[in-house]
N, C-alpha and C positions, 0 to 999 in steps of 0.2 A: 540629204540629212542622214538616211540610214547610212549612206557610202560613211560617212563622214564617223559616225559610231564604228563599223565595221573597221575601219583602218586605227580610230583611236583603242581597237581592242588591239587587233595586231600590235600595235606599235606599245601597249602597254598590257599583257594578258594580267597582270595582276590586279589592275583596275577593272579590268573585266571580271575577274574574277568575283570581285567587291560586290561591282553592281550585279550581279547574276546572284550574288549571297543575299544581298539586302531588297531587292525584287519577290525572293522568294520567301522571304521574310512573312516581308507586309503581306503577301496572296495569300500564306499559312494565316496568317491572323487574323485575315477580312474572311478567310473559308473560301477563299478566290483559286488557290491552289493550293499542290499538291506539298507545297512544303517541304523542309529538310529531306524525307525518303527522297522525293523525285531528285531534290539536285543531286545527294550525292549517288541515284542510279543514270542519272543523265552526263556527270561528268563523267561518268568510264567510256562515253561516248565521243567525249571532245576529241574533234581533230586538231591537227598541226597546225591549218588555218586560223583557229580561230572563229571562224564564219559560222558554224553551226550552231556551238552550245557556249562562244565567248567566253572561253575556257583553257588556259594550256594544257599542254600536254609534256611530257617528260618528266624531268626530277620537281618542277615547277609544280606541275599536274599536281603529281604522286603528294606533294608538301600540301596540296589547297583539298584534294579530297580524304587526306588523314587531318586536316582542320576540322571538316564536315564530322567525319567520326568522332572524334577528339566530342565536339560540340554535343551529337546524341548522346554520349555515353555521358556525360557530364549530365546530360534534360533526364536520362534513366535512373541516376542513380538518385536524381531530385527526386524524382516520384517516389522512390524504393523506399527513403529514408519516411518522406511526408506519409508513404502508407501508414509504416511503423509507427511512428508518431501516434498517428489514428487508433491502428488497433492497443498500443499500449493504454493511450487512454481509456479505450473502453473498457480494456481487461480492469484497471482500476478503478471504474466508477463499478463494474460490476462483483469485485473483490469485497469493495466499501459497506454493500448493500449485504454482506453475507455476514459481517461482524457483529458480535452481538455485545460488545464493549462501545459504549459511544462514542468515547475519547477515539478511541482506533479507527471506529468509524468516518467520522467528522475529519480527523486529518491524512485518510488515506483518500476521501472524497476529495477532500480540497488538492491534494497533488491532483487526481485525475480528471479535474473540471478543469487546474488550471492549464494539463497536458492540451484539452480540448476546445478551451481560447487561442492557445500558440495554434495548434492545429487546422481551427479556421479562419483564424487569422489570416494563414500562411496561404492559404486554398482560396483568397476570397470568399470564403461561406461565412460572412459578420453577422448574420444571424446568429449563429451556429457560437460567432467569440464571445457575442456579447453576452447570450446567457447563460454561457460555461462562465462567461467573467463577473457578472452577477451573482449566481452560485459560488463561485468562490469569495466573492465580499461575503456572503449569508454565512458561510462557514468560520470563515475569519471569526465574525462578530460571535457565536455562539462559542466557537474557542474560548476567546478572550473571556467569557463567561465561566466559560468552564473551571480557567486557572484561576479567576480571582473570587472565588465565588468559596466561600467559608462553609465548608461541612461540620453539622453537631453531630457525633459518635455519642454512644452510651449503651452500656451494660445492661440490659435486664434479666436479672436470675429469675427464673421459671421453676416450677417444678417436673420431675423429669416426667411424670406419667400424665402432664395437664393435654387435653383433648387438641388447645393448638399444636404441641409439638409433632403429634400426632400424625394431623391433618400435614405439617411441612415436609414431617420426613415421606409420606404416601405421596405428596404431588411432586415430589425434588428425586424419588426413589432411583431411577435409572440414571439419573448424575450423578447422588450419591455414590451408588458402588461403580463408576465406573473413575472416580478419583480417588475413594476409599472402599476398597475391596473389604477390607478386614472389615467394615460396619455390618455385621448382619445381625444385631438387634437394638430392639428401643432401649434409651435411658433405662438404669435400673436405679430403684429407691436407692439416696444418698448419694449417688454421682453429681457432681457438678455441671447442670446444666445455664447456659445462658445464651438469648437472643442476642446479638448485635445489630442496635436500630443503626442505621443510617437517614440525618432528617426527620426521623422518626419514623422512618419504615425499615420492617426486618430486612436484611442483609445475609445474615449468617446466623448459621447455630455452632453451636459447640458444646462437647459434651466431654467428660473428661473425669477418670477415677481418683481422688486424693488420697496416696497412699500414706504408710505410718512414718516411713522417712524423709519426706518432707517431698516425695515428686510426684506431682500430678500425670498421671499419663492419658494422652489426646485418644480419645477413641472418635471423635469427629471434632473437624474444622473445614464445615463447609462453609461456603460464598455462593449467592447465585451467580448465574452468569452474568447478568447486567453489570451486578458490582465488583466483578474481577479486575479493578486495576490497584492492586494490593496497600490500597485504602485501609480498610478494615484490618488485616493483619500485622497491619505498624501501627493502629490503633489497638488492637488486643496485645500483641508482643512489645511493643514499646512502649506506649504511653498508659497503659493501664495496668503495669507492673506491681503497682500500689494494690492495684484488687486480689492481687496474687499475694502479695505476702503477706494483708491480713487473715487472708487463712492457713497460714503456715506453710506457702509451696515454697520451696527456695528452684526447683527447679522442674524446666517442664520437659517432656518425653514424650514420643509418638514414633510410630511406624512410618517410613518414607513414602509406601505407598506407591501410585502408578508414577512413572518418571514424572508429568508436569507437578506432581505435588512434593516431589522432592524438591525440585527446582523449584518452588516455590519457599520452599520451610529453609531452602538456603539462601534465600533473599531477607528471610526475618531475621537472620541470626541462627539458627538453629546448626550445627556440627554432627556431624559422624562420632558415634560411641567410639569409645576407646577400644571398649569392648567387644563389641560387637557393630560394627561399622553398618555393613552393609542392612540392616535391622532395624535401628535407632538410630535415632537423631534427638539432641540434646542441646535447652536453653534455659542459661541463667540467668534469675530474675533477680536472685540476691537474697 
């Protein structure tokens, strides 16, 4: 019987080949043997016979153990990508968690839970898919919340020396000047100040001089950070334009400020002065 194997290697080394390939298969996968590395260090050993490692040798050889590599390099680069995979989701589930906008949060989370479904998926760790895949249903549904879910805005004028304002500008202090430099003192008697509820909780202040030619100029428009997804500022600049021009602003004015607050006042509407561009930024209300 072995004679009989022995001569059908001879008589066909590519068959031999086969079964020496699928042999060492099954041994890698039971933990029986030594798997891929061994064959392809064993076939540099194949003689001419046949007889030893059931294996040819020559141009034949040379084609069955560049298979062998061919196959690890293909099993390496599986692993390379599947890492990646891995670490990218974590880096976003731990991105998600540093956001301090919910909206950005919730769906920076849900790409990275759903990165780490595929991920164990892919590794057999279903553990690991099922409640990254859960997590991302939670997220879904809180989304869905999120966009259909109707916010009440409303104005309420304050006075500028009242003891709340106070108290917001001392605990908001180190935000405020690091969006608005130019803030360095409180409301003074006669500026227009006003809260922006959100839901009915504060939001933002704003504060702002009404001059005799009909332009208010911003000396603050803050947001906390919770409510920076510019909510509020299409609610004051857009839709509350009416609160503007019962008291005669035709147009509003403010300093640009640190870069994210320019680029913010140019999402409202707001332009570069004619005059003075790099300074002012100007918005008509009408």
């Amino acid at each position: 019987m072995v004679f009989g194997v022995y001569e059908l290697a001879s008589a066909h080394p590519r068959l031999a080949l086969t079964l020496r390939f699928a042999l060492s298969l099954s041994q890698n996968s039971l933990g029986e043997g030594p798997g891929l590395a061994s064959l392809a260090a064993t076939s540099n050993a194949w003689s001419s016979d046949g007889h030893r490692g059931l294996a040819p040798t020559g141009p034949l050889g040379a084609f069955a153990r560049s298979d062998i590599c061919i196959l690890e390099t293909k099993t390496v680069d599986s692993r390379f990508w599947l890492e990646m995979l891995g670490y990218l989701a974590s880096v976003l589930v731990a991105v998600s968690l540093m956001m301090s906008r919910i909206l950005r949060l919730r769906v920076i989370n849900l790409v990275g839970s759903l990165a780490f479904a595929i991920y164990g998926a892919l590794i057999g760790a279903y553990p690991v898919a099922a409640v990254n895949a859960f997590i991302c249903v939670i997220n879904v549904w809180y989304l869905s919340r999120m966009l259909r879910a109707k916010e009440y805005f409303r104005i309420l004028e304050v006075e500028p020396g009242s003891q709340y304002v106070r108290y917001f500008l001392d605990f908001h202090a180190d935000d405020i000047r690091r969006f608005e430099p130019e803030f360095t003192h409180p409301p003074q008697p006669g500026e227009l100040t006003f809260l922006v509820l959100r839901d009915l909780m504060p939001a933002g202040l704003f504060v702002g001089q009404v001059r005799e030619d009909g332009c208010l100029w911003v000396r603050l428009d803050y947001v906390i950070p919770s409510f920076r997804d510019f909510k509020v500022g299409r609610y004051v600049y857009g839709e509350s334009r009416d609160f503007f021009r019962q008291r005669g602003i035709r147009t509003i004015a403010t300093a640009p400020g640190a870069p994210e607050q320019a680029q913010y006042l140019r999402r409202m509407g707001f332009v570069p002065d004619a005059k003075d561009p790099g300074a002012v930024y100007r918005l008509d209300v009408g």
